[in-house]
C-alpha positions in Angstrom: -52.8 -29.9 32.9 -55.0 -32.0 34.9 -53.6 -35.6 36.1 -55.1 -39.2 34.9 -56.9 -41.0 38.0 -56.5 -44.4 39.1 -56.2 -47.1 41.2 -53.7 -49.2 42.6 -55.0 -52.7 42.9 -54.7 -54.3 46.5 -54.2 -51.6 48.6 -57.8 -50.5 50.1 -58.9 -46.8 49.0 -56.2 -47.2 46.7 -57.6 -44.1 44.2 -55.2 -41.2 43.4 -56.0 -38.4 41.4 -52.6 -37.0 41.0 -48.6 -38.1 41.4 -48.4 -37.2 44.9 -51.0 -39.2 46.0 -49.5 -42.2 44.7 -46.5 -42.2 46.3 -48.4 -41.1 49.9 -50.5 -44.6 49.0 -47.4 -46.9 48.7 -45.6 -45.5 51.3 -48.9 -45.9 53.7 -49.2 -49.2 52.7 -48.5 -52.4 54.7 -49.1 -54.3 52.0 -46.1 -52.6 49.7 -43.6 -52.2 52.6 -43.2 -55.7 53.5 -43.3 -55.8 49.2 -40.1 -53.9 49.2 -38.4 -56.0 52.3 -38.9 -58.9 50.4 -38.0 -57.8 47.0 -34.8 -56.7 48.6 -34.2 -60.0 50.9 -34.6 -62.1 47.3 -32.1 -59.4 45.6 -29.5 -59.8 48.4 -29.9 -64.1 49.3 -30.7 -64.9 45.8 -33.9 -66.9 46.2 -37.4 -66.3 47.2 -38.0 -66.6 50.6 -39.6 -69.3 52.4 -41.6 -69.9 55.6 -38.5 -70.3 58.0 -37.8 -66.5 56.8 -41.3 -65.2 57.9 -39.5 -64.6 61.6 -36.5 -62.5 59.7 -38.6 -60.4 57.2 -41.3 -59.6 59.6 -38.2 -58.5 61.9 -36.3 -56.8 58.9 -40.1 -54.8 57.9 -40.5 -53.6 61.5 -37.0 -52.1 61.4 -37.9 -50.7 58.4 -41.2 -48.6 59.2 -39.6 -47.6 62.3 -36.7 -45.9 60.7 -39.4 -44.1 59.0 -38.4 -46.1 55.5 -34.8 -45.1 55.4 -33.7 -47.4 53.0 -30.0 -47.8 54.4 -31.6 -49.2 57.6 -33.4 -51.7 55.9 -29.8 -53.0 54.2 -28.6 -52.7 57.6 -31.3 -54.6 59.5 -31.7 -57.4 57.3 -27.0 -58.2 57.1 -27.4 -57.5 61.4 -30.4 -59.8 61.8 -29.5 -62.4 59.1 -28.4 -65.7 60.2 -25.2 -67.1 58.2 -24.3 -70.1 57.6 -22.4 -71.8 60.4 -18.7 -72.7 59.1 -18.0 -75.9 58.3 -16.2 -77.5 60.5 -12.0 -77.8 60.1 -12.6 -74.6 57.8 -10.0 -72.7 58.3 -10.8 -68.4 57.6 -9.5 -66.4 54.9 -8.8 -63.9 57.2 -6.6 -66.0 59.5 -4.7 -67.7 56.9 -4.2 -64.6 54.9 -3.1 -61.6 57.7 -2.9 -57.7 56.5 0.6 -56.9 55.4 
């Protein structure tokens, strides 16, 4: 059964002629790896990102293609080089207050 052919719009030479050759497009794809860095930085901070987070997902999508696209390294890249918030000050933590019985 032959396969329907297309093209993925955005992605230069982006014809496929078949399933495989989809996914090898994506995966190849600048474009659609810093996609998926930034899908999951809006999924986990719960906003879209904004230009002060340029220096964090461009760290978080070079982590990511050089783990080969292991998807538990991109989790762990973006909690390791995520900057929290600073504590307010006279906060006490939960932690402290609340010791392990």
């Amino acid at each position: 059964m032959p396969y329907a052919t297309g093209e993925i719009a955005g992605i230069a030479n982006g014809a496929f002629a078949e399933p495989k050759q989809i996914g090898r497009l994506l995966a190849d794809s600048r474009v659609c790896q810093e996609c998926i860095v930034k899908q999951f930085f809006r999924f986990t901070v719960g906003r879209m990102e904004n230009q002060a987070d340029r220096p964090l997902i461009d760290t978080v999508t070079a982590d990511f293609r050089g783990s080969r696209f292991k998807f538990k390294e991109l989790m762990i890249s973006l909690v390791v080089n995520r900057e929290l918030p600073k504590p307010r000050e006279g906060a006490t933590s939960a932690a402290r207050n609340n010791p392990p019985r």
